[in-house]
N, C-alpha and C positions, 0 to 999 in steps of 0.2 A: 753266155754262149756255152753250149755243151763242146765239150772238144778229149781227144786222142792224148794221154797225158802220156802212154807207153804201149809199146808194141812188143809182145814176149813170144819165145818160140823156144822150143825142148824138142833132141832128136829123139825121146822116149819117152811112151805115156806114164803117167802116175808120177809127174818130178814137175818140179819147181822151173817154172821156163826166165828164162834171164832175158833182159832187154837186148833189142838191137835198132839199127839207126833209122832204118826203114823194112816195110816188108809188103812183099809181093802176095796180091792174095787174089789166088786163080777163081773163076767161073765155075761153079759144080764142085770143086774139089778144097780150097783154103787156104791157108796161108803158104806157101811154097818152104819145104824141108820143116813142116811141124809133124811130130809124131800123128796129131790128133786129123790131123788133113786129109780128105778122101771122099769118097762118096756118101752118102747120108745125108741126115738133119742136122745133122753138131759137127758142121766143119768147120765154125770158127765158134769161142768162146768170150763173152764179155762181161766186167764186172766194175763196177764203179767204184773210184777213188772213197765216194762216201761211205763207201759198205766196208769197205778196208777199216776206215775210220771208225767203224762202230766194233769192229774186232779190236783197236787199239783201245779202244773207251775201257773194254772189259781187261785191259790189262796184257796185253801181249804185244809188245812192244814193236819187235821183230819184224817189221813186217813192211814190202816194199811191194813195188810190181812185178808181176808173175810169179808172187811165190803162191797164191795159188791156181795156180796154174791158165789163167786167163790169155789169152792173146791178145786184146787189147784192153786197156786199162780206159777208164774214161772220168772224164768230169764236167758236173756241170747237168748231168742227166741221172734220172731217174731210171735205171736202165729195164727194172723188177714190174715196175708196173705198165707196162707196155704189153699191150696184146700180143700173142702169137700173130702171126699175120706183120706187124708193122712194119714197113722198108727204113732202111736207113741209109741217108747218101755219105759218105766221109771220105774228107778230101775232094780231089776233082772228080773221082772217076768210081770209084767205089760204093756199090750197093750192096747191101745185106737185109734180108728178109729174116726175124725174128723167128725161129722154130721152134723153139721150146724154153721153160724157165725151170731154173732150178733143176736138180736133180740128185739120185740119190751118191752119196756117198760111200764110196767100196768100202770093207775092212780093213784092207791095207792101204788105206789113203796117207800118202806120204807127208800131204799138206796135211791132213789134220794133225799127225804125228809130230808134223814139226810146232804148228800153230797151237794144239792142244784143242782147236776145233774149226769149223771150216764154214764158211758164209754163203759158199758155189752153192750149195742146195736149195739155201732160200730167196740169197740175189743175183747168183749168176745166171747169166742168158746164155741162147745158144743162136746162129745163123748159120743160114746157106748165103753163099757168096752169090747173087746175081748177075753181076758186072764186075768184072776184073777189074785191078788198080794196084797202085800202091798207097798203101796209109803209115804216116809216118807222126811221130810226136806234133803236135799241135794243131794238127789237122779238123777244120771245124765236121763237126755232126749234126747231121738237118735229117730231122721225123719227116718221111713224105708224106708218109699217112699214118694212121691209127685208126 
């Protein structure tokens, strides 16, 4: 079962967002009080527990949910190989549509700096929020489509 293993949220872009218990993540705009939230393609960010794990393999030990910078952490799912286009339901109430994968990484990326290098580019995803909800830790994740 793919599921919600952390929910992160940072009041400023480019920084390590820290866990919290639940979060509200609006229609059109994202997670409610995240820097990265608003209108666009990349209102929410997501990166899988396994991708973490392959930055630990290489030796960087350090390394927990939202340090970089992901708003939801996941497991269980393959997040990288998923089309643009694929919805995703989490929790009761929550849909997100896949926007974009990867991307590039600034100069002053604060994760890379701390991590020594950084996964978002080649396995992080990005959504738009479809349906409002809350998604909270444990929360299961169901592919509507691909």
């Amino acid at each position: 079962m793919a599921k919600v293993v952390s929910v992160n949220i940072s009041k400023k872009k480019g920084t390590v967002k820290k866990p919290i218990e639940k979060g509200y993540f609006r229609e059109n705009h994202g997670l409610e009080g995240d820097a990265h939230a608003g209108r666009g393609h990349r209102q929410v960010s997501l990166l899988a527990e396994e991708s973490i794990e392959k930055m630990k393999a290489k030796g960087i030990w350090d390394l927990a949910a939202g340090k970089f910078a992901e708003n939801i952490t996941t497991e269980g799912i393959e997040l990288h190989t998923l089309p643009v286009g694929t919805k995703l339901k989490i929790g009761e109430e929550v849909i997100l549509e896949i926007s974009q994968i990867g991307k590039k990484c600034h100069e002053a990326c604060e994760i890379r700096k701390i991590t020594g290098d950084c996964i978002l580019p080649m396995e992080g995803i990005f959504a738009r929020v479809l349906k409002s909800g809350f998604i909270k830790p444990g929360d299961e994740i169901i592919v509507i489509n691909e």
